[in-house]
VOBA-1610 file (N, C-alpha, C; in pm, whole numbers, padded with zeros to 5 digits, always signed):
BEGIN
Unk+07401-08275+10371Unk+07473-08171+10441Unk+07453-08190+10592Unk+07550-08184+10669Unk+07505-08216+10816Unk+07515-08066+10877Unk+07444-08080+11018Unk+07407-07984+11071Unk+07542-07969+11184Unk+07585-07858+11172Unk+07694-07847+11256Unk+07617-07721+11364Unk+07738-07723+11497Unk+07648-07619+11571Unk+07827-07528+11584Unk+07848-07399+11577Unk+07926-07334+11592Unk+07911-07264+11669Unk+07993-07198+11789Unk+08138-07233+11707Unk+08167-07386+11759Unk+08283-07459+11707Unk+08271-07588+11760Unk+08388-07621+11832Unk+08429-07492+11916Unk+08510-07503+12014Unk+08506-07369+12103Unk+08541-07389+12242Unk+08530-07266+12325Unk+08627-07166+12263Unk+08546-07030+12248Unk+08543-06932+12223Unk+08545-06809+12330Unk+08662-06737+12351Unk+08640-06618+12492Unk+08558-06507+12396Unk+08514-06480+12498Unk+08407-06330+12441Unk+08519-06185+12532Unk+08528-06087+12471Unk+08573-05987+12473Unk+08520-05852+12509Unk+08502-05746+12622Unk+08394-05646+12625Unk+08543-05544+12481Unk+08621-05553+12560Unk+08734-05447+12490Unk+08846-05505+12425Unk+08904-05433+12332Unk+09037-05458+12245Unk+09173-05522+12376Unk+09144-05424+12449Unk+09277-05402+12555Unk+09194-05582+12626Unk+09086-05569+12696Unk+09111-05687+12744Unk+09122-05838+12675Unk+09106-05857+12529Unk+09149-05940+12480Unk+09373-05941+12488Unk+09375-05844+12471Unk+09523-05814+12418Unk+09599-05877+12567Unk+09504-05829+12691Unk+09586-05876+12838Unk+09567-06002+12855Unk+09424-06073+12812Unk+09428-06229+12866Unk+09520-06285+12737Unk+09524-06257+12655Unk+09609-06302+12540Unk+09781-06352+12590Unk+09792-06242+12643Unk+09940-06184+12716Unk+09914-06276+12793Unk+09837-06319+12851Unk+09842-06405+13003Unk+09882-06526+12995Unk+09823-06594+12860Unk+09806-06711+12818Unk+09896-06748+12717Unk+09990-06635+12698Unk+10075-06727+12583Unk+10229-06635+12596Unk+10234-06525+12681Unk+10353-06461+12728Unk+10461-06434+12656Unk+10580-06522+12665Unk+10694-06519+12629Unk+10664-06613+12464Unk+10544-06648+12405Unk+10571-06711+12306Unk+10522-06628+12183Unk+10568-06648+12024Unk+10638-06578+11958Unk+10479-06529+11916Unk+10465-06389+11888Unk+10351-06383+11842Unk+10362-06341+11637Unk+10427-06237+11655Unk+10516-06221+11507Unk+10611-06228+11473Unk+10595-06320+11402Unk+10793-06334+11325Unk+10789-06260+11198Unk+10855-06197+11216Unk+10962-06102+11066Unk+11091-06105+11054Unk+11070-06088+10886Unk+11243-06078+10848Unk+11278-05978+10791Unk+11368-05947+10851Unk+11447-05751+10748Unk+11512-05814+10596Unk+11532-05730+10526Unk+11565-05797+10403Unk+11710-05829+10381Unk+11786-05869+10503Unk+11872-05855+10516Unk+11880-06053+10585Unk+11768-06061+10538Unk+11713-06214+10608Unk+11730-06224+10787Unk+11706-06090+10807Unk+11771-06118+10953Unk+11590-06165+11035Unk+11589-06240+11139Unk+11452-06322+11153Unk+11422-06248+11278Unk+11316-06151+11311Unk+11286-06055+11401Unk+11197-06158+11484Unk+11173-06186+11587Unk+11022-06238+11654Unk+10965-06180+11776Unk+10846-06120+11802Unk+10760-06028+11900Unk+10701-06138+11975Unk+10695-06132+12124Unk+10625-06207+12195Unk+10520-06148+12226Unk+10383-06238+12216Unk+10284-06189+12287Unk+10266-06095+12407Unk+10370-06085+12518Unk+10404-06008+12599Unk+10433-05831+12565Unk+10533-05873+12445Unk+10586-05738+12326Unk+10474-05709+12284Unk+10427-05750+12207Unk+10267-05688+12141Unk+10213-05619+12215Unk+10150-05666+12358Unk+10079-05630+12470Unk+10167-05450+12504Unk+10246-05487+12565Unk+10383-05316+12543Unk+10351-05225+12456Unk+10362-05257+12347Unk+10354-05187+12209Unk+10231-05139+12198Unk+10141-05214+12181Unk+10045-05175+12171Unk+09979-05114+12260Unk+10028-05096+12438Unk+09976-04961+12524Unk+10099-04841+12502Unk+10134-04865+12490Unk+10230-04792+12411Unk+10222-04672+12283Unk+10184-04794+12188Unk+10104-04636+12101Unk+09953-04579+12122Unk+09878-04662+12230Unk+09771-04617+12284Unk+09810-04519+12353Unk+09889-04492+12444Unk+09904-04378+12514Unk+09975-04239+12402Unk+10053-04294+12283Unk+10089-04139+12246Unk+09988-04108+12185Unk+09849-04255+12126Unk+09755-04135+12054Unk+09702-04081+12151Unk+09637-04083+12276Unk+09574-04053+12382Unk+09645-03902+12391Unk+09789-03919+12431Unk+09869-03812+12435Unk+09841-03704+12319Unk+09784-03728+12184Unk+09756-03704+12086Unk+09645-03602+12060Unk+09557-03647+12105Unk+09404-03622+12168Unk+09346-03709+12088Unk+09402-03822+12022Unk+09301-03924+11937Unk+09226-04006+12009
//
């Protein structure tokens, strides 16, 4: 069995959700982060940029929320 040392590639460390989600956004922008299809086969795709939106997005209505 050989001795491996992990991780075995650079790895970013994260204090918060949000700042992974912004350097994420930084580094990959306009490219596709989720692709979906309606059942209608129609082919939906979210850019990393979209995610980033969305997701302060429903952060602020739970906030708005009192969650």
């Amino acid at each position: 069995m050989t001795n491996r040392h992990y991780p075995l590639y650079k790895v970013n460390r994260y204090e918060t959700f949000l700042e992974m989600l912004n350097d994420i956004a930084r580094q990959y922008g306009e490219r596709e982060a989720i692709v979906t299809f309606t059942p209608q086969g129609e082919r939906r795709a979210y850019s990393f940029n979209r995610l980033l939106e969305d997701s302060l997005a429903f952060s602020a209505a739970l906030s708005s929320m009192g969650l």
